[in-house]
C-alpha positions as protocol buffer text, in pm:
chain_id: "A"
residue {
  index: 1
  type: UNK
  ca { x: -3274 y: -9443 z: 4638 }
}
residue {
  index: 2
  type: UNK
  ca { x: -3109 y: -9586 z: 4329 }
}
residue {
  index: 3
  type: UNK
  ca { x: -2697 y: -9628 z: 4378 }
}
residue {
  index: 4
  type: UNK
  ca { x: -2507 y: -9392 z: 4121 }
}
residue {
  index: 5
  type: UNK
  ca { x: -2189 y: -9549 z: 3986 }
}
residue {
  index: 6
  type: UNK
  ca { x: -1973 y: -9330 z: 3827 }
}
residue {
  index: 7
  type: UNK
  ca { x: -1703 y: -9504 z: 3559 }
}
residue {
  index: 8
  type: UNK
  ca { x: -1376 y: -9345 z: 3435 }
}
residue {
  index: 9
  type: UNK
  ca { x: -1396 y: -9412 z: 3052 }
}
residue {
  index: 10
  type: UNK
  ca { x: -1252 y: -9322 z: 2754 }
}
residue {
  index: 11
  type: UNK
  ca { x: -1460 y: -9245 z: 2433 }
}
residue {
  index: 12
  type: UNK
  ca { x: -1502 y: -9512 z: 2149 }
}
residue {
  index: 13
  type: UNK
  ca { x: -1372 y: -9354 z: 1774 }
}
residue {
  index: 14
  type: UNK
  ca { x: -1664 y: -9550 z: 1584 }
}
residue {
  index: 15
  type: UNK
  ca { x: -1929 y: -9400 z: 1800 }
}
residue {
  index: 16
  type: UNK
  ca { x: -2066 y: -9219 z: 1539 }
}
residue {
  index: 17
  type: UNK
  ca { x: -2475 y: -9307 z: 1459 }
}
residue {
  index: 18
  type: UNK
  ca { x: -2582 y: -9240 z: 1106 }
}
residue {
  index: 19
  type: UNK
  ca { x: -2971 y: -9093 z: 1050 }
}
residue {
  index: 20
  type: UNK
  ca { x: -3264 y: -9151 z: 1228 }
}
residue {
  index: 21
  type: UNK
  ca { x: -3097 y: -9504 z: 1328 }
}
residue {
  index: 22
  type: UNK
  ca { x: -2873 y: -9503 z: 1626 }
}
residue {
  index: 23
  type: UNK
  ca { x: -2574 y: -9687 z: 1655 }
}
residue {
  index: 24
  type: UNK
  ca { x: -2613 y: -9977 z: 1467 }
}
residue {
  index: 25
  type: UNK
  ca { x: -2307 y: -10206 z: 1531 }
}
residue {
  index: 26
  type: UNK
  ca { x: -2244 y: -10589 z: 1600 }
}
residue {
  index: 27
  type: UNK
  ca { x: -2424 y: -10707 z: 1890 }
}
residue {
  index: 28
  type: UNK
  ca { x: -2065 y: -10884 z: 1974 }
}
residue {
  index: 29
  type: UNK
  ca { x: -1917 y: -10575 z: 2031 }
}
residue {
  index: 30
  type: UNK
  ca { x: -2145 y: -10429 z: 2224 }
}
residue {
  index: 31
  type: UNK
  ca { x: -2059 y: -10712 z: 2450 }
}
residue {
  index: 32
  type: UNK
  ca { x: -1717 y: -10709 z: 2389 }
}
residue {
  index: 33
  type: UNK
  ca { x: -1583 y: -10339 z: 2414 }
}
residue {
  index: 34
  type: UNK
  ca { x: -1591 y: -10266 z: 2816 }
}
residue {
  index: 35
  type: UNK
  ca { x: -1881 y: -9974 z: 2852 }
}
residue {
  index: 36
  type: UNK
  ca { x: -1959 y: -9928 z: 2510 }
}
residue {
  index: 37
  type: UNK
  ca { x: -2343 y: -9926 z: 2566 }
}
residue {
  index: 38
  type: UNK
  ca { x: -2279 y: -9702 z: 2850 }
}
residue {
  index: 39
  type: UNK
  ca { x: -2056 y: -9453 z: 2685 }
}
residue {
  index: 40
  type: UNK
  ca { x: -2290 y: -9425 z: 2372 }
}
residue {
  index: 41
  type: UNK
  ca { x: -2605 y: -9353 z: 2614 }
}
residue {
  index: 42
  type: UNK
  ca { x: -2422 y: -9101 z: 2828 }
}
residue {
  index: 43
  type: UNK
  ca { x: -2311 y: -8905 z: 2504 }
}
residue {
  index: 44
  type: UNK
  ca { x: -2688 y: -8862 z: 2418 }
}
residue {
  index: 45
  type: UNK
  ca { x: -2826 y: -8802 z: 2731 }
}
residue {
  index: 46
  type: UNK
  ca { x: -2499 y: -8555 z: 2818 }
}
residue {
  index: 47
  type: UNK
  ca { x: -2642 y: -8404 z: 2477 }
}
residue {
  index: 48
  type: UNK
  ca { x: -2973 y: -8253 z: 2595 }
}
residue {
  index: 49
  type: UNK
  ca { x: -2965 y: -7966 z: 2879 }
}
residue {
  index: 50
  type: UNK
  ca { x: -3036 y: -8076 z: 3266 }
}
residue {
  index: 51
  type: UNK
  ca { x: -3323 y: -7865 z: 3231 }
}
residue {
  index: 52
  type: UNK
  ca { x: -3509 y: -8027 z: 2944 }
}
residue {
  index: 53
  type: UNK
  ca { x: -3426 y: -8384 z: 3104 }
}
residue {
  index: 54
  type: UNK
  ca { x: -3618 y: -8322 z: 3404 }
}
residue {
  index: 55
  type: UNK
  ca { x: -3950 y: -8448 z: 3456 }
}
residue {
  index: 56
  type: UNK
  ca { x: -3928 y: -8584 z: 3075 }
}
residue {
  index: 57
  type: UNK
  ca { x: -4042 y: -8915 z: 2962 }
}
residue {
  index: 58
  type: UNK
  ca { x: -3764 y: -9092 z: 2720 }
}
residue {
  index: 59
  type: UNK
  ca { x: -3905 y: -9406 z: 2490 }
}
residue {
  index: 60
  type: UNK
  ca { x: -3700 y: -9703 z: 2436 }
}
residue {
  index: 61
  type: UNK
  ca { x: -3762 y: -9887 z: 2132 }
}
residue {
  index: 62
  type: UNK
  ca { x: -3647 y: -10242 z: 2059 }
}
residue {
  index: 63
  type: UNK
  ca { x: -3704 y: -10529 z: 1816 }
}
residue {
  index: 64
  type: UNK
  ca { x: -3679 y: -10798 z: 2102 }
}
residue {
  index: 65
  type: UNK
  ca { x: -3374 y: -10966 z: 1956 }
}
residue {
  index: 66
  type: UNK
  ca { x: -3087 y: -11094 z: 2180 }
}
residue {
  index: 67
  type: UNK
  ca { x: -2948 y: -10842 z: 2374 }
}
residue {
  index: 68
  type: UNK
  ca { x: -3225 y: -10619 z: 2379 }
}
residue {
  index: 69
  type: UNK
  ca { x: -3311 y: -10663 z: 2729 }
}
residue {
  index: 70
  type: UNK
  ca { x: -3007 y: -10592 z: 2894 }
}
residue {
  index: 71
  type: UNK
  ca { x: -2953 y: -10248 z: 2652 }
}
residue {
  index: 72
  type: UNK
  ca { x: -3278 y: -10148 z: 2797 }
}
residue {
  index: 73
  type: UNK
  ca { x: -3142 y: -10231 z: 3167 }
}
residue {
  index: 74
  type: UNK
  ca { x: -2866 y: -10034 z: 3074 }
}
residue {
  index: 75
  type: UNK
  ca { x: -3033 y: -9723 z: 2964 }
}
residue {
  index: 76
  type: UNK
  ca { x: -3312 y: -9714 z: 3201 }
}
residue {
  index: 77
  type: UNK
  ca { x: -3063 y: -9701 z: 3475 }
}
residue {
  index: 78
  type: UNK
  ca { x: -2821 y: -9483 z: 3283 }
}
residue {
  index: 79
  type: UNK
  ca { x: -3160 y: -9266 z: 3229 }
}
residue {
  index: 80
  type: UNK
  ca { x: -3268 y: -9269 z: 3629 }
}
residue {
  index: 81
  type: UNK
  ca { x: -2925 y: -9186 z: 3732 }
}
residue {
  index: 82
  type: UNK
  ca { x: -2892 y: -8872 z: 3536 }
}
């Protein structure tokens, strides 16, 4: 079994994604702002019922630029443990 980690957090104000795009910020402060990653994919995955994430199969898209592979770390994990 897969550890589950939960993290006290507190919500980011400019977590706000615009169209079709996601959250398109700075890759510097993804890495700067403790659990911002984190907090973004937990708002969309809190977003869709228990019942529809079950037994679903969730895409991850990325251009392959620095960074990329730890964000998909992060929500693959994020993903398994909810």
């Amino acid at each position: 079994p897969i550890p589950v980690l939960t993290v006290q957090t507190s919500p980011y104000e400019d977590q706000r994604p615009t169209g079709g795009g996601g959250l398109r910020r700075p890759t510097a402060l993804f890495e700067s702002q403790r659990n911002y990653l984190p907090n973004f994919v937990q708002s969309l995955l809190s977003s869709v019922d228990l019942r529809d994430r079950q037994g679903c199969t969730m895409v991850v898209g990325s251009d392959g630029r620095y960074f990329s592979k730890t964000a998909i770390e992060i929500v693959v994990q994020m993903a398994a443990a909810n």
